[in-house]
C-alpha atoms as one frame of an Amber mdcrd trajectory, in Angstrom:
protein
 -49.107  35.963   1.762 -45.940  36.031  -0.416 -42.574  34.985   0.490 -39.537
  36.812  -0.934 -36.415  34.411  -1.196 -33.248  36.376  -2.655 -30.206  33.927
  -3.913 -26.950  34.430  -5.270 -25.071  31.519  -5.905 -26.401  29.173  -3.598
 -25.337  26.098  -5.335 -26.095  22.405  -4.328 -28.005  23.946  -1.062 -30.755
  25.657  -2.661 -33.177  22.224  -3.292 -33.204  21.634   0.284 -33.877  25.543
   1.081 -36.856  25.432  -1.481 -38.449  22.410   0.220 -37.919  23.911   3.443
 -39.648  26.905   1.903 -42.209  24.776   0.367 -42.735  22.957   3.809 -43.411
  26.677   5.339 -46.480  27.450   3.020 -49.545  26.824   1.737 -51.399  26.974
  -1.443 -52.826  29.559  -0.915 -49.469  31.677  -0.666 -46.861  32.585  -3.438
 -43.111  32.613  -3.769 -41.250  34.855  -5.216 -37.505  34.098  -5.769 -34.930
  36.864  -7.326 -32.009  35.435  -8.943 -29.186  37.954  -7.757 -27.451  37.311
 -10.858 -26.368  34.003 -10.100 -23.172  32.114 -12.505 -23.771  28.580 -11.081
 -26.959  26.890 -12.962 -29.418  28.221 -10.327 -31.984  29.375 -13.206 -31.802
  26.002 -14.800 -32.179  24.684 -11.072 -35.044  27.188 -10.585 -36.764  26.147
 -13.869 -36.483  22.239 -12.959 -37.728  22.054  -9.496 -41.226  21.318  -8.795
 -42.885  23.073  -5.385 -45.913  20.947  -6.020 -48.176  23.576  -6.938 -47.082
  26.451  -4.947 -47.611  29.731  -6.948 -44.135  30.886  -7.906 -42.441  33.538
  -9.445 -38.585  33.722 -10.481 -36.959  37.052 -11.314 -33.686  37.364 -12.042
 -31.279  40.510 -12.075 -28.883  42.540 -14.902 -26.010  41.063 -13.024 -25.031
  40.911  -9.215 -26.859  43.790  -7.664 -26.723  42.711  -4.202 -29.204  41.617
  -1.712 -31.118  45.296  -0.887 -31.415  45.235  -4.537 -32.929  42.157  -4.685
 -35.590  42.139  -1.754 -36.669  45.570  -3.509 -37.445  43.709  -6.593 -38.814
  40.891  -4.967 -40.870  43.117  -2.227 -42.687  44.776  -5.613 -43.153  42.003
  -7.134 -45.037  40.081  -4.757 -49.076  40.314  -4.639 -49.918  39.020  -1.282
 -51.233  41.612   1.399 -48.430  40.192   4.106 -44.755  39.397   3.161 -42.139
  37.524   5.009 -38.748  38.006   3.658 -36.365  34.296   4.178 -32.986  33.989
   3.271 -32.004  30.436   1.719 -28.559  29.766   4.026 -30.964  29.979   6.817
 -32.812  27.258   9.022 -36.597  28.217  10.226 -39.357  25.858  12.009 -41.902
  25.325   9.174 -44.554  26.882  11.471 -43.252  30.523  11.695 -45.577  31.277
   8.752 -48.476  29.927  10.456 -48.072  30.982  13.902 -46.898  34.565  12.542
 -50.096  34.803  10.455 -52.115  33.423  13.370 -50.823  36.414  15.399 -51.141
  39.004  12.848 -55.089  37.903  12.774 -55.577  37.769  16.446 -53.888  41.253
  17.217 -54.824  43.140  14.134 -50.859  44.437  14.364 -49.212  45.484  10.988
 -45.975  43.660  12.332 -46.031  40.630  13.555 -42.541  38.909  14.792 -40.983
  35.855  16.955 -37.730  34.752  18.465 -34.808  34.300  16.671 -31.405  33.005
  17.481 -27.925  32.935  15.792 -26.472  29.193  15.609 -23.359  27.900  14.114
 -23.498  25.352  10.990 -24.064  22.802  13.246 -27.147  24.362  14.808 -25.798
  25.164  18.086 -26.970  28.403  19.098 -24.546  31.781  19.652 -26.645  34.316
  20.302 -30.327  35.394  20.703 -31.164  37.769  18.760 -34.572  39.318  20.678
 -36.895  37.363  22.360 -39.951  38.202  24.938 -40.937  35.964  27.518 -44.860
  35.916  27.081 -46.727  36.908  23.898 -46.711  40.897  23.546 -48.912  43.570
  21.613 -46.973  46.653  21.559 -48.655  50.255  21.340 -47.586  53.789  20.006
 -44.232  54.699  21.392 -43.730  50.800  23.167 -42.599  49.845  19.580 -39.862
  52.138  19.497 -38.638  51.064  22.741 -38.463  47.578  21.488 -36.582  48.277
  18.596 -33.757  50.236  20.698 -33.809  47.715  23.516 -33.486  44.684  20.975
 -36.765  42.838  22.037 -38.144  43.847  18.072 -34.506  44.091  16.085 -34.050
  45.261  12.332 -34.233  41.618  11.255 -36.474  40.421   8.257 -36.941  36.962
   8.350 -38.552  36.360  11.426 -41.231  38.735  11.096 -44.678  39.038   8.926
 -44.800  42.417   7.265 -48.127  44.034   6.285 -47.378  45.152   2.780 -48.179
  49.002   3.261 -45.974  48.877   5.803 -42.491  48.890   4.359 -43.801  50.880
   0.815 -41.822  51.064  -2.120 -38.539  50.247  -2.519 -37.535  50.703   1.516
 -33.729  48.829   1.314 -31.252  51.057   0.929 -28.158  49.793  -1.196 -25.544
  49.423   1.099 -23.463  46.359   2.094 -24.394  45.562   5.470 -27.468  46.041
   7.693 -29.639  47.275   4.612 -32.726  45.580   6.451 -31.824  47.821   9.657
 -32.228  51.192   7.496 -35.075  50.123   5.255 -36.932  48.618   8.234 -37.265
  49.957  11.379 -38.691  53.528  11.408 -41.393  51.962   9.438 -42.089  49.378
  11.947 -41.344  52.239  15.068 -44.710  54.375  13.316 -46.949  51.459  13.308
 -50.184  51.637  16.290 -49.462  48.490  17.222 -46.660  45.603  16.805 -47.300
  41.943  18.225 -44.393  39.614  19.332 -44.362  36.194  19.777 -41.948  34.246
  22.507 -41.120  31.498  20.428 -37.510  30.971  18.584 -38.819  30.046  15.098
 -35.791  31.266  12.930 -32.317  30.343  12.891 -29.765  32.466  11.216 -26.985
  30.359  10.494 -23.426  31.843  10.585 -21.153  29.853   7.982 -17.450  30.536
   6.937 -17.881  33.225   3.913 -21.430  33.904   4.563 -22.113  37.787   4.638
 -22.585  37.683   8.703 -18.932  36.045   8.800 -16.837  37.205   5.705 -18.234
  41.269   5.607 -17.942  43.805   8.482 -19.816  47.078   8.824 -18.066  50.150
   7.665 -18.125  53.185  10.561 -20.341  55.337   7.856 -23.195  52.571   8.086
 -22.773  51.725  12.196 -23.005  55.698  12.580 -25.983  55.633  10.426 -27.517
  52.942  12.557 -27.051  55.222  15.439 -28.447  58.191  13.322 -31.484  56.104
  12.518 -32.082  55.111  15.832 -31.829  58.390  17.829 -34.815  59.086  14.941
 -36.404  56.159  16.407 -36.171  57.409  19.847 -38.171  60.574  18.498 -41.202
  58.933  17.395 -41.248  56.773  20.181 -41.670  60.057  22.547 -43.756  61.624
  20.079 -46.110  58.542  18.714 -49.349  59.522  18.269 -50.893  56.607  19.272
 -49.426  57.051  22.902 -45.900  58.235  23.523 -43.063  56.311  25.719 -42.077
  57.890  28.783 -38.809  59.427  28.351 -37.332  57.335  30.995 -37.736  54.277
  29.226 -36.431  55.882  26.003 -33.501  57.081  27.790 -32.487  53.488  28.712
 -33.113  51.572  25.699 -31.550  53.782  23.199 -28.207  53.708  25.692 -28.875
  50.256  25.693 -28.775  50.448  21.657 -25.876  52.953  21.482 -24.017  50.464
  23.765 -24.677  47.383  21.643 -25.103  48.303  18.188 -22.241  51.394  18.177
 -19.454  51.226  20.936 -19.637  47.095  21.008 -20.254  47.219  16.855 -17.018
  49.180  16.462 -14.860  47.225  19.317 -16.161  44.069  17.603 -15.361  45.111
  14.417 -11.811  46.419  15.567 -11.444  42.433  17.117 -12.572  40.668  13.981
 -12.206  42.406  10.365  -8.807  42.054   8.890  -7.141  45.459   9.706  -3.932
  47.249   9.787  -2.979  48.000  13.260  -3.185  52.217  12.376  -6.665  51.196
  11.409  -7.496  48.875  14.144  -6.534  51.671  17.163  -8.852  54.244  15.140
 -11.174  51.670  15.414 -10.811  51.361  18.971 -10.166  54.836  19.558 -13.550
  55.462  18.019 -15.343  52.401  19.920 -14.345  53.832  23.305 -15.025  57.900
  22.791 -17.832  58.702  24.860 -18.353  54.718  26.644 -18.351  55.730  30.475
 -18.302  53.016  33.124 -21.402  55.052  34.450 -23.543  53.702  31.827 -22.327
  50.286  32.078 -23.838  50.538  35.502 -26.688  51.875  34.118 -27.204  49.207
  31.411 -26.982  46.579  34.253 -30.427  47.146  35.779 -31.671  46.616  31.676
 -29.685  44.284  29.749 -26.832  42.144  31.665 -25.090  40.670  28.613 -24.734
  44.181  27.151 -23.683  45.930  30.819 -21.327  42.714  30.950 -19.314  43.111
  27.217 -19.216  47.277  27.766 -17.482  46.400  31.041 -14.892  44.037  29.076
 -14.747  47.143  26.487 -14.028  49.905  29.252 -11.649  47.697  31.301  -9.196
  46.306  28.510  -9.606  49.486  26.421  -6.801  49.354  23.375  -6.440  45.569
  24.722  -9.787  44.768  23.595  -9.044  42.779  20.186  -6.821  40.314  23.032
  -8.998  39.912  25.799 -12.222  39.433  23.982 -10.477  36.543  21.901  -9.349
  35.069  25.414 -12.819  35.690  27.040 -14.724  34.074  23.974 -12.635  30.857
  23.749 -12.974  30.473  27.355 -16.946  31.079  26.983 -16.769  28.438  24.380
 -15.447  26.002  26.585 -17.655  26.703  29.178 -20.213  25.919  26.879 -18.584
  22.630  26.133 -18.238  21.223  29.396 -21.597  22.073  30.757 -23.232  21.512
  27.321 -24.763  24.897  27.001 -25.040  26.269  23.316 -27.015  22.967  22.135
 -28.947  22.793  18.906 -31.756  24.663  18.156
C-alpha cells in the first residue's frame, strides 16, 4: 500500500503529521511525500527525520504547482497496488489504514471508504461529511447513488483506492474540489464499493487553510453539477446492475441542493465580495430552488431540506440570516455540549 502525503509549507507541524503518518503504517507499506515547492526548510526537515524504517520517497516540485499537481506526481510515483491519499493539516485514527485494508480484503471492492467528519482546530466536530450506519457493499448503479446522496463523497483521504482505479494523472488543476473531478466517475464505474460506519478521519478547518481562506469559483461548482448529472447516467446505465430511476431522481436533487444552490448561497455568505457580486451570487444560488423540492428533500436528507428552506425563505437576506442562524446553532451547541471532540 502507498500513502501519498502532499505539503506546502507546513512548517513546525509537519514532525508530528509524519509520526502520525508513521503511526498509520506498516513496514510493509511506503510513503511517498511531494514537496509542493515548499520555501520554509521542509526538504532539510524531510531529509532529517527518521520514520524508523518505513520505505519512503520524497519528491519535490519546479516551484508551487498546487495540490492536484502534486497528488498526480505522487499518485505515479507510488508502487503499492492500493493508495490512500492524507493531507498533513489533518487528524486521522491510526487504524483507518488497517480497517480500510481489512475491508478492501473482505469485500473484494476496488474502493473502500469510512466516516469522516469536519472539526474545528480544537477537534470539535462541524459537520459530517458521509457516514452509513452499518457496514455497506455497494453494487453497479448503488455507487452512483451514494456519491450524489453524500453517503460516498469526492473526498480522498478517507478512502483506500485500488490503483487502476483512478489511472493516470486523474486531478484536474484547478483550485478547489480537484479531488471531486478527478475522483468520482471513476469510483461511480466500479462493480462494487464497500463503506465502513466508522469516523476515522478528521479534516480540520484552520484560519488560512484552503477549506477556510479559498472559495469555489461558479465555473468549478457548475462543473461539479456537470460531473454529477454524468454520474447520475452511469448509475442508471451501470452494467453491473442499474439504479432505479427513482432513487437517482432523489439523490442527485439531493446533490444539486447541497453541492450547487447551498454551494453558491454559502459562498455568497462567506467569500469576501462586492455587494454587485454578492446579489449575482445569490441571484444565481436561488434560480431554479423551488420550495417543492425542499419538501421533497425532507423525506431524504433533513439537514439539506432544512438549509434549502433557510435559502428559499430569506432569499437576497441569506448572507444575514444564515450568520444569525449559525451563531445561534453554535450556542446551542455550547450549552448542551453538542459538537464535542472527535
Amino acid at each position: 500500500m502507498s500513502a501519498v502525503l502532499p505539503v506546502r509549507d507546513p512548517g513546525p507541524g509537519l514532525a508530528s503529521s509524519l509520526a502520525a503518518v508513521r503511526a498509520t503504517l506498516s513496514d510493509a507499506d511506503e510513503l511517498v511525500v511531494v514537496d509542493d515547492g515548499s520555501t520554509d526548510g521542509t526538504p532539510e526537515l524531510l531529509r532529517r527525520t527518521d520514520l524508523g524504517g518505513l520505505r519512503t520517497t520524497v519528491l519535490t516540485t519546479p516551484g508551487h504547482v498546487g495540490v492536484a499537481a502534486a497528488r498526480n506526481l505522487g499518485l505515479w510515483r507510488a508502487a503499492g497496488e492500493l493508495v490512500w491519499f492524507v493531507d498533513w493539516d489533518d487528524r486521522w485514527d491510526p487504524r483507518i489504514v488497517e480497517a480500510l485494508y481489512a475491508a478492501h480484503l473482505a469485500s473484494g471492492a476496488p474502493v473502500v471508504g469510512c466516516g469522516a467528519d469536519l472539526v474545528d482546530q480544537d477537534g470539535r466536530r462541524r459537520e459530517l461529511l458521509g457516514t452509513v450506519p452499518r457496514p455497506t457493499l455497494l453494487r453497479g448503479g448503488e455507487i452512483g447513488v451514494a456519491i450524489l446522496d453524500g453517503r460516498l463523497r469526492g473526498y480522498l483521504w478517507n478512502k483506500l483506492f485500488a490503483r487502476a482505479v483512478l489511472g493516470e494523472a486523474p486531478f484536474p488543476e484547478r483550485r478547489t474540489r480537484s479531488d471531486f473531478a478527478g475522483s468520482v466517475e471513476r469510483m461511480a464505474a466500479q462493480p462494487t464499493a464497500c463503506l465502513l460506519p466508522e469516523v476515522l478521519f478528521h479534516h480540520v478547518r484552520r484560519p488560512g487553510s484552503l477549506t477556510t481562506g479559498r472559495h469555489p469559483e461558479l465555473s468549478t461548482l457548475r462543473e461539479s453539477l456537470r460531473i454529477a448529472e454524468r454520474v447520475a447516467v452511469l448509475a442508471r446505465t451501470h452494467p453491473a446492475g442499474p439504479a432505479a430511476d427513482s432513487a437517482v431522481d432523489a439523490a442527485l436533487r439531493v446533490f444539486r441542493y447541497r453541492e450547487w444552490h447551498l454551494a453558491v448561497a454559502g459562498t455568497a455568505a462567506r467569500a469576501p465580495l462586492d455587494a454587485t457580486e454578492r446579489q449575482e451570487w445569490l441571484r444565481q444560488a436561488l434560480e431554479g430552488a423551488r420550495w417543492r423540492d425542499a419538501v421533497g428533500l425532507a423525506r431524504h436528507d433533513p439537514a439539506t431540506a432544512a438549509r434549502a428552506a433557510l435559502l428559499l425563505a430569506a432569499r437576497h437576506r441569506y448572507p444575514a440570516v444564515r450568520r444569525s442562524w449559525v451563531a445561534a446553532r453554535s450556542a446551542a451547541r455550547r450549552v448542551t455540549g453538542r459538537g464535542g471532540r472527535s
